[in-house]
C-alpha positions as CSV (number, residue, x, y, z in Angstrom):
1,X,98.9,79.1,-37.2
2,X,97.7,82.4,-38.6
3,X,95.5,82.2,-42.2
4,X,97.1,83.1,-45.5
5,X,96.4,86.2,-46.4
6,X,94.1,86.5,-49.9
7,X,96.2,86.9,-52.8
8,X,95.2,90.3,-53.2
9,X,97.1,91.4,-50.6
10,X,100.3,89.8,-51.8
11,X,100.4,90.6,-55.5
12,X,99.4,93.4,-57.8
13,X,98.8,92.8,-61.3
14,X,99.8,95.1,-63.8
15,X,99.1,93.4,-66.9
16,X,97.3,89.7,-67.6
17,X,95.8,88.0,-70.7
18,X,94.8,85.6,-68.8
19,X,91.6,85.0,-66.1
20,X,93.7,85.5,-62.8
21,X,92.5,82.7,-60.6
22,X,92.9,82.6,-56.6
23,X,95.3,79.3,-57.4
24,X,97.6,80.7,-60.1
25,X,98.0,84.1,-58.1
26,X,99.4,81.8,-55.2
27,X,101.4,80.3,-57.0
28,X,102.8,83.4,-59.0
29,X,103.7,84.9,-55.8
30,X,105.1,81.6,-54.1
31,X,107.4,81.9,-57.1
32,X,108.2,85.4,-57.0
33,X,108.8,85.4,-53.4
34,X,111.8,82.7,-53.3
35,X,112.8,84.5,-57.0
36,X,113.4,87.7,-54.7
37,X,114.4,86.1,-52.0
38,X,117.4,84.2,-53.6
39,X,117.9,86.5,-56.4
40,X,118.2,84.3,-59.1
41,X,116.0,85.6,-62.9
42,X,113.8,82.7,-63.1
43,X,112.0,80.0,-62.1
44,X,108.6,78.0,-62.5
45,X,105.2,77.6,-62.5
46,X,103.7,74.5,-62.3
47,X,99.6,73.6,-62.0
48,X,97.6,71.4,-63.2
49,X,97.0,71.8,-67.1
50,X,99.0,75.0,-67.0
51,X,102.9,75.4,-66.2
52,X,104.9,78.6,-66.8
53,X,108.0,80.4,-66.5
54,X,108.3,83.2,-64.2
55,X,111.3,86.5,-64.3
56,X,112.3,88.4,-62.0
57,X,112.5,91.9,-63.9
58,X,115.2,93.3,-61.5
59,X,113.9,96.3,-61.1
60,X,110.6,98.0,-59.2
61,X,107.8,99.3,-60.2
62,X,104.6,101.0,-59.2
63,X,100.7,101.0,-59.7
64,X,99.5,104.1,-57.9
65,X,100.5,104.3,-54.5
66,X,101.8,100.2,-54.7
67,X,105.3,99.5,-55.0
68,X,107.1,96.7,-55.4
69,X,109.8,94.0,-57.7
70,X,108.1,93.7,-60.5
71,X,107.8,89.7,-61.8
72,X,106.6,88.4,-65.5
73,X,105.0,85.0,-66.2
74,X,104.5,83.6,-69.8
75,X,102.2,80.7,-69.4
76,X,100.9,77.8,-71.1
77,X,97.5,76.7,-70.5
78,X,94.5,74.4,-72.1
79,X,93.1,77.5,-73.3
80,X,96.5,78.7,-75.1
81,X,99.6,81.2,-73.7
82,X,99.2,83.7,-71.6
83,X,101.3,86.6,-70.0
84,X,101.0,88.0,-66.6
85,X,103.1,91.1,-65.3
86,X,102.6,91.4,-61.6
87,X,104.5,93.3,-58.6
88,X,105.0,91.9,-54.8
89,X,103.2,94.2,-52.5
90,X,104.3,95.6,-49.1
91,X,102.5,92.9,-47.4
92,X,103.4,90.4,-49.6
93,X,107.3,90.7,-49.1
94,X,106.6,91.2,-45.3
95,X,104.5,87.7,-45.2
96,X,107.2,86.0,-47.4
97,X,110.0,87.6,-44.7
98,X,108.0,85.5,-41.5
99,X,107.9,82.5,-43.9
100,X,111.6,82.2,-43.9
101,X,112.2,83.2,-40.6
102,X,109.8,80.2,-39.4
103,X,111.1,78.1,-41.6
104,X,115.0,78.7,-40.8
105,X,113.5,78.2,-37.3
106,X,112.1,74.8,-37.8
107,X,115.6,73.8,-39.1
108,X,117.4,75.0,-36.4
């Protein structure tokens, strides 16, 4: 099975109060995939010593030349709340797209 791509590929932060970790950007964008995917405003963020909610903002937007649905996060962590505003990249839609065909196919 192919290697996840870095996080950097997936996700482009627009705005963060808080240190950006390899961890919590997976996570983000393991949210904010299955939030675009299905639709649905919001959902959670759950790590250890820090959960979150995360929004789907409904609407694009752009950071030079990188478009994509634009997500916010409002965390809590040890070291207090944080926000984090953050698009899905080209990659990182197209990488969530094989996920669910894959995984449709392991149900059928």
């Amino acid at each position: 099975m192919a290697e996840k791509p870095p996080y950097w590929y997936l996700i482009s932060v627009l705005f963060s109060t808080v240190p950006l970790t390899p961890d919590l950007a997976m996570s983000l964008y393991e949210v904010a995939s299955a939030l675009h995917r299905s639709g649905e405003g919001n959902g959670e963020v759950v790590q250890d010593k820090m959960e979150g909610k995360v929004r789907n903002l409904q609407r694009s937007f752009a950071l030079g030349a990188i478009t994509g649905p634009g997500f916010e996060a409002d965390l809590e962590m040890e070291s207090g709340r944080g926000k984090v505003r953050f698009l899905l990249t080209r990659e990182g839609l197209e990488a969530a797209r094989r996920r669910a065909r894959v995984d449709a196919a392991l149900r059928n």
